[in-house]
The first five atom37 places (N, CA, C, CB, O) and aatype in JSON, in Angstrom:
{
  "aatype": [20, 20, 20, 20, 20, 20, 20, 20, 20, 20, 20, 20, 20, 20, 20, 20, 20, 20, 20, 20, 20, 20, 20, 20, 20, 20, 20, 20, 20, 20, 20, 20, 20, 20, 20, 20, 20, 20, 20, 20, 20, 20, 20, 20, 20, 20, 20, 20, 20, 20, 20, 20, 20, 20, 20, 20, 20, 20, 20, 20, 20, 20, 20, 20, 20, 20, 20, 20, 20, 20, 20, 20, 20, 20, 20, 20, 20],
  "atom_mask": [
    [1, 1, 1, 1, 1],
    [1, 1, 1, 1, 1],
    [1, 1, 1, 1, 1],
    [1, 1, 1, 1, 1],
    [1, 1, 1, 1, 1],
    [1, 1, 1, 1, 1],
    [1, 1, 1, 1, 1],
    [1, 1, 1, 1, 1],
    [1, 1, 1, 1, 1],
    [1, 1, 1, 1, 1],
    [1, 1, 1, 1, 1],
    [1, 1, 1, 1, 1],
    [1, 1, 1, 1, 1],
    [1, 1, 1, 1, 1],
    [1, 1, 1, 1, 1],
    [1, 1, 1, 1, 1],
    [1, 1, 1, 1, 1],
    [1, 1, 1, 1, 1],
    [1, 1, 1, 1, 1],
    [1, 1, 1, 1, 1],
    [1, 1, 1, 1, 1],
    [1, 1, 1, 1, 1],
    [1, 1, 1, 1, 1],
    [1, 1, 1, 1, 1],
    [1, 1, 1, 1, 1],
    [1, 1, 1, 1, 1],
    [1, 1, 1, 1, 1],
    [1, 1, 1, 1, 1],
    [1, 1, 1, 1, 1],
    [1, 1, 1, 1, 1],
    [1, 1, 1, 1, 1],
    [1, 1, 1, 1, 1],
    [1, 1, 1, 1, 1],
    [1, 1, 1, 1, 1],
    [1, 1, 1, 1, 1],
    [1, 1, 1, 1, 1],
    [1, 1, 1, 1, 1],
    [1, 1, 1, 1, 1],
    [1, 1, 1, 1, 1],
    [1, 1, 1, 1, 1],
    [1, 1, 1, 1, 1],
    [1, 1, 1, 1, 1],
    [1, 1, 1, 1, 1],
    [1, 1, 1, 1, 1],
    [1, 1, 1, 1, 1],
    [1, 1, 1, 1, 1],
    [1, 1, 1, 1, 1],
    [1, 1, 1, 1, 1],
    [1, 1, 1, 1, 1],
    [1, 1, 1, 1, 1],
    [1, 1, 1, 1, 1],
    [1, 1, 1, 1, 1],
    [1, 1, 1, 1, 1],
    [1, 1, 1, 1, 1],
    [1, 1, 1, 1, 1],
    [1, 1, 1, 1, 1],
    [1, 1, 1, 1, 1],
    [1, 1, 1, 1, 1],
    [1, 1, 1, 1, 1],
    [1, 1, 1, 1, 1],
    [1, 1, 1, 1, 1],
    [1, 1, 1, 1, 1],
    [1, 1, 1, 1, 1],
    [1, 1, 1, 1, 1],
    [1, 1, 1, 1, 1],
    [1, 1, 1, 1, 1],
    [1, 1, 1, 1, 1],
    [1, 1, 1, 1, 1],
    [1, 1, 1, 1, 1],
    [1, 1, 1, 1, 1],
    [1, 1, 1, 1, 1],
    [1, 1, 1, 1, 1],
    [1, 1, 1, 1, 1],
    [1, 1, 1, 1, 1],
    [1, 1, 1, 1, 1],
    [1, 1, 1, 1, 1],
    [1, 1, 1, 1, 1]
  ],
  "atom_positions": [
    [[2.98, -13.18, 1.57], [3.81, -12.55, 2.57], [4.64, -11.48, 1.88], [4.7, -13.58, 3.29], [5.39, -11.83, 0.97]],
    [[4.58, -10.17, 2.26], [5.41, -9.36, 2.21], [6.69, -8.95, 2.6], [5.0, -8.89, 2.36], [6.89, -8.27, 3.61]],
    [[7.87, -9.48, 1.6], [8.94, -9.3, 1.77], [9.64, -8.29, 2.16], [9.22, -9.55, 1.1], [9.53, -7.76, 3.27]],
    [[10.65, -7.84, 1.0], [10.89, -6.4, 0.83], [9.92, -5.8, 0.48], [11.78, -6.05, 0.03], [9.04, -6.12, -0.31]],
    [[10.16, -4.37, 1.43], [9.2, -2.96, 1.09], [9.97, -2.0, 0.72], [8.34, -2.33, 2.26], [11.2, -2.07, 0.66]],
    [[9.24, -0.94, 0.43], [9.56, 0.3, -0.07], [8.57, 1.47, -0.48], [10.23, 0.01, -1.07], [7.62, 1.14, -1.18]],
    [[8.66, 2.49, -0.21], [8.08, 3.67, 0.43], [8.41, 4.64, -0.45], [8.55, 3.98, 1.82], [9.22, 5.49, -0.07]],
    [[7.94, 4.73, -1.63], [8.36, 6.65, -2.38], [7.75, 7.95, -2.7], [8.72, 6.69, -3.65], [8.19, 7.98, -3.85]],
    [[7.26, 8.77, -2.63], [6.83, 10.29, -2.8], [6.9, 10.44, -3.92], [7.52, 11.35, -2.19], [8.04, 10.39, -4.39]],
    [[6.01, 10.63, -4.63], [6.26, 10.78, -6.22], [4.69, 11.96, -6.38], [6.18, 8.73, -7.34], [3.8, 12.21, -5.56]],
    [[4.85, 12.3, -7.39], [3.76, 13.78, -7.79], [2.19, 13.01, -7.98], [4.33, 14.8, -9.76], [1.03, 13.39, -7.88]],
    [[2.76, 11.92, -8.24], [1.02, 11.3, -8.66], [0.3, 10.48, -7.14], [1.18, 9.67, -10.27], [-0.82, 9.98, -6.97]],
    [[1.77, 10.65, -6.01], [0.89, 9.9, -5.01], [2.28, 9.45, -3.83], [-0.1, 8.3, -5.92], [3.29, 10.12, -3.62]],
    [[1.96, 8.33, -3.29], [2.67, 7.73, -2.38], [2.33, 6.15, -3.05], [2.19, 8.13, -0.74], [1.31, 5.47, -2.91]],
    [[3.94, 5.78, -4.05], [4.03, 5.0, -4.29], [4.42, 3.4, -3.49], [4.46, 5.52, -4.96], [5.23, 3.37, -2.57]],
    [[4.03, 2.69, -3.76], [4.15, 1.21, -2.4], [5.14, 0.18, -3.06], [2.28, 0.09, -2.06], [4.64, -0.44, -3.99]],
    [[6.11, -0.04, -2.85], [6.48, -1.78, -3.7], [6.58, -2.38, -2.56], [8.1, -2.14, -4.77], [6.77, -2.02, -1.4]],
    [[6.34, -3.78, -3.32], [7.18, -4.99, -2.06], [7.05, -6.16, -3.22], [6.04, -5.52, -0.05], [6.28, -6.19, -4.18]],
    [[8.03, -7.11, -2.81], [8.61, -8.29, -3.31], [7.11, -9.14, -2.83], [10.32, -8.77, -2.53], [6.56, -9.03, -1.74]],
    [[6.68, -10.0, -3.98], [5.18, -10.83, -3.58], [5.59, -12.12, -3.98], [3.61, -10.35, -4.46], [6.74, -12.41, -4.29]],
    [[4.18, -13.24, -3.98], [4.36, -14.26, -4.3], [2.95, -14.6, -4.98], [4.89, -15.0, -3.25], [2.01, -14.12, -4.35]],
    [[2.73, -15.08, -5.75], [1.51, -15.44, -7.21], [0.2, -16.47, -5.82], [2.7, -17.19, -9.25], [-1.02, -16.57, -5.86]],
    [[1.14, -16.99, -4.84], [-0.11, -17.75, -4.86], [-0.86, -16.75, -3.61], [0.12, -19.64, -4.49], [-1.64, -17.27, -2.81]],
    [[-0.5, -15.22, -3.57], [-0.99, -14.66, -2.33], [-2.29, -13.26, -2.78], [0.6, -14.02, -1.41], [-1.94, -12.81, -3.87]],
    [[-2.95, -12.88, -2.51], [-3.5, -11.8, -2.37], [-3.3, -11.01, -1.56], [-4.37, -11.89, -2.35], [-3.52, -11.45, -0.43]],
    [[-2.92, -9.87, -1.61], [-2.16, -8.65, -0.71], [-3.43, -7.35, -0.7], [-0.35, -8.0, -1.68], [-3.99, -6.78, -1.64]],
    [[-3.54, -7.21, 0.76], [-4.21, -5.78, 0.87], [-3.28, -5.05, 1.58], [-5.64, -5.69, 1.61], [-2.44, -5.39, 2.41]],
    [[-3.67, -3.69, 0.96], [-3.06, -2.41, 1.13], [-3.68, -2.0, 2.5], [-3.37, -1.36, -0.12], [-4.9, -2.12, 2.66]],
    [[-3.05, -1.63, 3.25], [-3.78, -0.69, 4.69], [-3.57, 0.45, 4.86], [-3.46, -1.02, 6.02], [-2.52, 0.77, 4.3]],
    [[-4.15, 1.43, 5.48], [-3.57, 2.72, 5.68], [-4.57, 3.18, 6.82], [-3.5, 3.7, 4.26], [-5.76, 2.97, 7.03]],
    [[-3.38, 4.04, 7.6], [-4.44, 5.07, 8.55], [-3.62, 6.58, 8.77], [-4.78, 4.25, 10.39], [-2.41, 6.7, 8.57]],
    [[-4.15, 7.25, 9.04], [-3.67, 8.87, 9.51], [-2.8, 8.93, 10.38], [-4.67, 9.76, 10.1], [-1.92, 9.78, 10.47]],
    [[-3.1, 7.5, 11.52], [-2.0, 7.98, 13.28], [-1.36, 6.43, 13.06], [-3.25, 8.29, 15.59], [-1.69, 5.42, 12.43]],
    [[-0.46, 6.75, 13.77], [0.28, 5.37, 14.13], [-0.31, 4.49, 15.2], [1.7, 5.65, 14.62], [0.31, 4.37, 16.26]],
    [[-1.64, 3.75, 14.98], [-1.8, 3.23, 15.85], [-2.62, 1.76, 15.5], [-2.31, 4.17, 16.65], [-2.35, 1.42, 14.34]],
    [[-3.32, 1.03, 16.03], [-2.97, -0.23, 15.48], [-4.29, -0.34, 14.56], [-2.7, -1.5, 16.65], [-4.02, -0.88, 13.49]],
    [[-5.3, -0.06, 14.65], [-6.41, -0.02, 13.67], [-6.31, 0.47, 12.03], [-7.33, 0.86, 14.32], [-6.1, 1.66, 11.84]],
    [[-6.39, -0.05, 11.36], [-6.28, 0.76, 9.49], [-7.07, 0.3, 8.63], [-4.87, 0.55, 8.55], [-7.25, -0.92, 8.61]],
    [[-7.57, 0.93, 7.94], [-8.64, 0.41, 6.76], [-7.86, 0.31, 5.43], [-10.01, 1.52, 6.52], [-6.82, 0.83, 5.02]],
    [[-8.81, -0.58, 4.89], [-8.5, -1.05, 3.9], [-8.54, 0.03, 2.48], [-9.32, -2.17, 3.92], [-9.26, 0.96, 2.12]],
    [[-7.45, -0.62, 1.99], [-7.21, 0.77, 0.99], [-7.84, -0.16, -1.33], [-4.33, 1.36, 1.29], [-8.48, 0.35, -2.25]],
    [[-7.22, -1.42, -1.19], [-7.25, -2.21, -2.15], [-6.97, -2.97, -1.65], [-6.77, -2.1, -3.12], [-6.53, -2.87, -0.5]],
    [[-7.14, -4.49, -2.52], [-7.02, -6.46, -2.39], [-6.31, -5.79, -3.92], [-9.03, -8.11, -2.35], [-6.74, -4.9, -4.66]],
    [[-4.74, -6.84, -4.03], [-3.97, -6.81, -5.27], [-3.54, -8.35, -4.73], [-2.66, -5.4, -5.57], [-3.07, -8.93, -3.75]],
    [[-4.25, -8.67, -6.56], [-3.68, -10.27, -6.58], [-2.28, -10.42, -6.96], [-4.47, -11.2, -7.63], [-1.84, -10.1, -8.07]],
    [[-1.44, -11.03, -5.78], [0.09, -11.19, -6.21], [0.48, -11.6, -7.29], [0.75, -11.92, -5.55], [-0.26, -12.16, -8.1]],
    [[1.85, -11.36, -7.47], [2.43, -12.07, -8.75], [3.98, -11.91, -7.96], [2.13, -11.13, -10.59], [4.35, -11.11, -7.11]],
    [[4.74, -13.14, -8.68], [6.0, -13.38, -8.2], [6.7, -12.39, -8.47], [6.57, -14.45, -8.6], [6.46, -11.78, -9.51]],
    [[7.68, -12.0, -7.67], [8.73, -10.9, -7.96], [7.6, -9.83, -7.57], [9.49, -10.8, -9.72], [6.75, -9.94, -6.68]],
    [[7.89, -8.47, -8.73], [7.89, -7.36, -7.97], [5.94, -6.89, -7.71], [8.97, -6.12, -8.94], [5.14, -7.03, -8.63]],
    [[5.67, -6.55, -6.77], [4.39, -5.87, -7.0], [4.56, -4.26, -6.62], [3.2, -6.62, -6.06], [5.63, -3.82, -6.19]],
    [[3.29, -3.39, -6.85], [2.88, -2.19, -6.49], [2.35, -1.4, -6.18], [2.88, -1.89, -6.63], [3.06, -1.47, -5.18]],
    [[1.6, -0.41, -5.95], [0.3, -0.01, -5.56], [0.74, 1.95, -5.53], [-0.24, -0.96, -3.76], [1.64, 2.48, -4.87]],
    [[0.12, 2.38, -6.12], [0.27, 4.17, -5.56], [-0.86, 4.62, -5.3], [0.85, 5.33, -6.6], [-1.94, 4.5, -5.88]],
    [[-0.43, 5.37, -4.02], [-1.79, 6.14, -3.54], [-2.24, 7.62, -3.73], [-1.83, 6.03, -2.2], [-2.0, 8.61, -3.03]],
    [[-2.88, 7.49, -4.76], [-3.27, 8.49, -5.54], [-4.71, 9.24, -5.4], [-3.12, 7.97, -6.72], [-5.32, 9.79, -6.32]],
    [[-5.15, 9.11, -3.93], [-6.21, 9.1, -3.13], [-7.49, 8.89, -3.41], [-6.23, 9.97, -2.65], [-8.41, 9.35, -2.73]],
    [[-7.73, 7.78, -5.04], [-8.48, 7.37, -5.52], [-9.3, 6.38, -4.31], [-7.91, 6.91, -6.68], [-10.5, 6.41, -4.04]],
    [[-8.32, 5.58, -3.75], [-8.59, 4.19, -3.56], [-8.96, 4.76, -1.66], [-6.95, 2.82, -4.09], [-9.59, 4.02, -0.91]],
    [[-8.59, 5.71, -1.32], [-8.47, 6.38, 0.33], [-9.29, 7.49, 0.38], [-6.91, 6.96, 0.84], [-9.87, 7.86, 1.4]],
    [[-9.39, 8.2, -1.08], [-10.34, 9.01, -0.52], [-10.08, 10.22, -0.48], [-10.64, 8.7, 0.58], [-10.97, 11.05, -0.7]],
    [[-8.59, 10.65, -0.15], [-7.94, 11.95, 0.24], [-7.06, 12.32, -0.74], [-7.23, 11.91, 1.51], [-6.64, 11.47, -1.52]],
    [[-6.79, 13.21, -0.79], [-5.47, 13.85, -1.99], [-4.52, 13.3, -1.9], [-4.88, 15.25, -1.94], [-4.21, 12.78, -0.82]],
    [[-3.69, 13.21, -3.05], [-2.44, 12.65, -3.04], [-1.2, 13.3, -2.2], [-2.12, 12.58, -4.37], [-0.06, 12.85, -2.07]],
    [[-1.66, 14.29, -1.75], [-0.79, 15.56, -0.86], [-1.01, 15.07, 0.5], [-1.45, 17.35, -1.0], [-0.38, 15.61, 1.41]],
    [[-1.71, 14.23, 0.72], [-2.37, 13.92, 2.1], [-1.32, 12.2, 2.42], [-4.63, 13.7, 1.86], [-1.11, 11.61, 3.48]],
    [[-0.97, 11.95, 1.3], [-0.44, 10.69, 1.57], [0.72, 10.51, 2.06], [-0.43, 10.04, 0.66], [1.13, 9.38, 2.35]],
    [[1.29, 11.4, 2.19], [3.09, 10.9, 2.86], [2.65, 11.17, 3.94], [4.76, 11.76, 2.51], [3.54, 10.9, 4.75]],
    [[1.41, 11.72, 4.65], [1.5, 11.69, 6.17], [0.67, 10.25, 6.43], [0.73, 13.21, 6.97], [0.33, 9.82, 7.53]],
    [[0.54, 9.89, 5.67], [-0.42, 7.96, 5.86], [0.58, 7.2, 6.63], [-0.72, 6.74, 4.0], [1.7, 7.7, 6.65]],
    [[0.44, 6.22, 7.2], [1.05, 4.77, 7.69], [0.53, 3.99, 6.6], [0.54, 4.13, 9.28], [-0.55, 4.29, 6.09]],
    [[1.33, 2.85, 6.12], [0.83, 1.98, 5.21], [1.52, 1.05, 5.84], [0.97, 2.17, 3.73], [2.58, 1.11, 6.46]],
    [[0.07, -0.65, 5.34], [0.96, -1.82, 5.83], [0.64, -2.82, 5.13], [0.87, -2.21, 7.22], [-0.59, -2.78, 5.0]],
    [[1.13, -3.87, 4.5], [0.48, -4.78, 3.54], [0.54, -6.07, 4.22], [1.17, -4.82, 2.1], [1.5, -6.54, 4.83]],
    [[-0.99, -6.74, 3.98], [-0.79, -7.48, 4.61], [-1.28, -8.82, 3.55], [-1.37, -7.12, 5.89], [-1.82, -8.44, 2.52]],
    [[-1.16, -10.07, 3.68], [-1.03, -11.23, 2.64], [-2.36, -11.91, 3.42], [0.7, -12.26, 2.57], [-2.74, -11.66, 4.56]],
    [[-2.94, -12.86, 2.43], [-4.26, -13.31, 2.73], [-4.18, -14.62, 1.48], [-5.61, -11.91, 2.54], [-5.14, -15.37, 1.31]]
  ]
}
């Protein structure tokens, strides 16, 4: 389960944190519009305390210039 989040703009991408837990696996989501459908971006195996993810349009596909207009949502599994 994803706790705290957080959202930053940085040159290499659209960086992700959120507060995790070791016994969870977390995927990354993302889509272009605000609407309820999103694909999958990465599966990151939790760890207690802090996790992260930047989208560096390796993992999406698109430029890293393209990412602050993304929706992102993490979801626990």
């Amino acid at each position: 389960r994803a706790a705290t989040q957080s959202l930053a703009q940085g040159e290499g991408g659209v960086l992700r944190r959120w507060s995790g837990d070791a016994s969870f696996t977390y995927q990354v989501q993302y889509t272009n519009q605000p609407t309820p459908g999103a694909w999958p971006a990465v599966d990151i195996e939790g760890r207690t305390g802090p996790n992260w993810w930047i989208d560096d349009g390796s993992a999406t596909g698109l430029s890293p210039a393209e990412a602050g207009r993304r929706f992102y949502r993490i979801r626990s599994r």
